[in-house]
N, C-alpha and C positions, 0 to 999 in steps of 0.2 A: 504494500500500500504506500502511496505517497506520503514524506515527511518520516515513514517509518525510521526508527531506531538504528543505528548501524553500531553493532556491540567491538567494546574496547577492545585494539588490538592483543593488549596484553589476555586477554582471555581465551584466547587460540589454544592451540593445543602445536606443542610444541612436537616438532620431527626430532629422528636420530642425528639427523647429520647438525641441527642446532646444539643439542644437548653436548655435543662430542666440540663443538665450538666452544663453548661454555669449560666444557672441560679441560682444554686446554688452555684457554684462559687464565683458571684458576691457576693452573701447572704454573705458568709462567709469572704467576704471582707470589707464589708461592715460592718459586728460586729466584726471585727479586728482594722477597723478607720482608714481603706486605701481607703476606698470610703465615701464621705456624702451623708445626707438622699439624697438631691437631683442627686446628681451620679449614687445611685442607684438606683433610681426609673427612671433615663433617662438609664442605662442602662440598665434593666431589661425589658423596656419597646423594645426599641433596639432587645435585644436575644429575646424575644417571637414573633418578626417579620422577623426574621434576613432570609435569602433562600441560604447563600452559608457560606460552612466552612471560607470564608475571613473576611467575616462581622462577624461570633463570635470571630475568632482569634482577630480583633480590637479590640474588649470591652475587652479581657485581655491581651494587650499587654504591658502593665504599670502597670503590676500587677506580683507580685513574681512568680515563676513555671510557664511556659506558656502554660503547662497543657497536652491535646490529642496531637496524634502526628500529625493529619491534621493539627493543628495549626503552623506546622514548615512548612508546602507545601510540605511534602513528596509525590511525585508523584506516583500513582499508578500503579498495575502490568498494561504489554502492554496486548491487546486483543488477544487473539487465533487466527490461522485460522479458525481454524474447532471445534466446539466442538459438543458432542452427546449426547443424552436422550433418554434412554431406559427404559419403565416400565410397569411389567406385573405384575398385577394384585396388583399393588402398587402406590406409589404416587412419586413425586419429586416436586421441588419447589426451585425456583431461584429468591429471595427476600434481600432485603438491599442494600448494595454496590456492589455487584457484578458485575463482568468483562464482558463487555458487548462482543461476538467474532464476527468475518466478519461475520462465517456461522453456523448455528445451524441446525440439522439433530434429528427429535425427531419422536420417535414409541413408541405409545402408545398401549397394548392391555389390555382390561379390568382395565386401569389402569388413574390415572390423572397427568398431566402437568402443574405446575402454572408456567406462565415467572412474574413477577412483575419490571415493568420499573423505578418505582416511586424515588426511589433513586439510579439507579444503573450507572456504571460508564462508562459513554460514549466515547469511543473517537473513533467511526469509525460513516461517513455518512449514511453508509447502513447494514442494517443486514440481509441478506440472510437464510429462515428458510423453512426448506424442514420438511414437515410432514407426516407421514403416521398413520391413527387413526383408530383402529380397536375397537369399543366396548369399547371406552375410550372417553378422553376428553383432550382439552388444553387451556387452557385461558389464555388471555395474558391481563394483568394489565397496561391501557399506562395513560402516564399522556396529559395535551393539546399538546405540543410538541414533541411525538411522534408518526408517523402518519403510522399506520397499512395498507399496502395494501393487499385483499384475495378475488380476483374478482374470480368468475365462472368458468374463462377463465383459470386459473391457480390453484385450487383447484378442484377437481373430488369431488365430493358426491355422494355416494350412501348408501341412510338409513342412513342417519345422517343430519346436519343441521353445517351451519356457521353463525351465528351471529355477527354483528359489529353492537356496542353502544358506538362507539367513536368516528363519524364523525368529523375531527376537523372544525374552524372556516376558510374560505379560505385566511384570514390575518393571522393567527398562524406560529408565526417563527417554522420550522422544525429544531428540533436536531438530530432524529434519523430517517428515514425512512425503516420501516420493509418490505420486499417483500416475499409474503410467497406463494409455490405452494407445491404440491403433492395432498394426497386424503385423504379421508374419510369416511370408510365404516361401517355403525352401531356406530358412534361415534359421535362427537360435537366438535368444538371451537366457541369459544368466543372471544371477543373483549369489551372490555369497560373499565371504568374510574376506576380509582381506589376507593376504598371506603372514606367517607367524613374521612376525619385528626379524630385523636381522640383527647379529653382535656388533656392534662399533667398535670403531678402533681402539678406544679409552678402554670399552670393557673389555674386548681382551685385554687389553694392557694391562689390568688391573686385576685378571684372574675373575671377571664377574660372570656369574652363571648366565645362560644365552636366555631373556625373556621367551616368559610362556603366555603363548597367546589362548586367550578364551575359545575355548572348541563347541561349534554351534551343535545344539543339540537334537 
């Protein structure tokens, strides 16, 4: 809706490859003799747990340079109306931060769709996705908190297949609710969890056990 809110950047949800920024950060702070051994090891221990840009911006807030620019709360671009995916006999792929819009409109022919939700940057309740899938495919990456609907009743199949492998839990806060209709003919979507977090550099470096991702039920 117009005027809508667009929520602080520091409230995102932070990726691996920031955390391992952060981390080394700290390192370097730390062989400067602006942090002790124990500061560093509560802090480092802090950023390899950390889930939103606020919580790393803390560990260096007391600390010279205050580093990415999410660390100042730069607010992010507002969402689109409308945005569109078209691809024949190609790929496209909307992964990382990205702007999440009201409405997404995607035609695939002989071609694939990735959405990845995993970090991408929310600020509308509903996301409206109209598809049309010809001899293609679309998958869409959600994490527990975003909750994919693509009933029967609202997707056409013919010679193709919809898959959902990301029922959430019926207590799972909603952040984003997807509704998705159109068809699909000789094509596929998909639905399911993102793939398990990889180790970063920092944790191995630090002997830290490889995160365990939520296994949908």
């Amino acid at each position: 809706m117009p005027g809508e809110m667009v929520p602080d950047r520091r409230e995102l949800r932070a990726s691996h490859e920031e955390r391992d920024q952060v981390v080394e950060r700290l390192t370097v702070a730390a062989g400067d003799g602006r942090l002790t051994a124990d500061e560093r090891d509560e802090r480092l221990e802090a950023a390899l747990t950390a889930r939103t840009h606020g919580e790393l911006a803390a560990l260096l807030a007391d600390l010279p340079d205050a580093g990415p620019v999410w660390a100042a709360g730069v607010a992010p671009a507002a969402p689109k109306d409308v945005s569109r995916i078209v691809v024949d006999g190609a790929s496209a792929k909307r992964d990382g931060d990205w702007v999440v819009p009201r409405r997404l409109e995607i035609e695939s022919k002989s071609g694939s769709v990735v959405l990845d939700f995993t970090q991408a940057v929310i600020a509308v309740p509903t996301l409206e996705i109209e598809v049309a899938v010809r001899s293609g495919s679309v998958t869409l990456l959600v994490p527990p908190d975003v909750v994919a609907d693509a009933d029967a009743d609202d997707v056409a199949v013919r010679n193709g297949s919809v898959r959902h492998q990301a029922r959430p839990e019926p207590a799972t806060p909603v952040r984003l609710r997807i509704q998705m209709t159109g068809e699909v003919h000789g094509g596929s979507i998909a639905i399911r969890p993102p793939r398990p977090p990889r180790r970063g550099f920092w944790q191995w470096l630090l002997r830290r056990p490889r995160p365990v991702a939520a296994l949908p039920r």
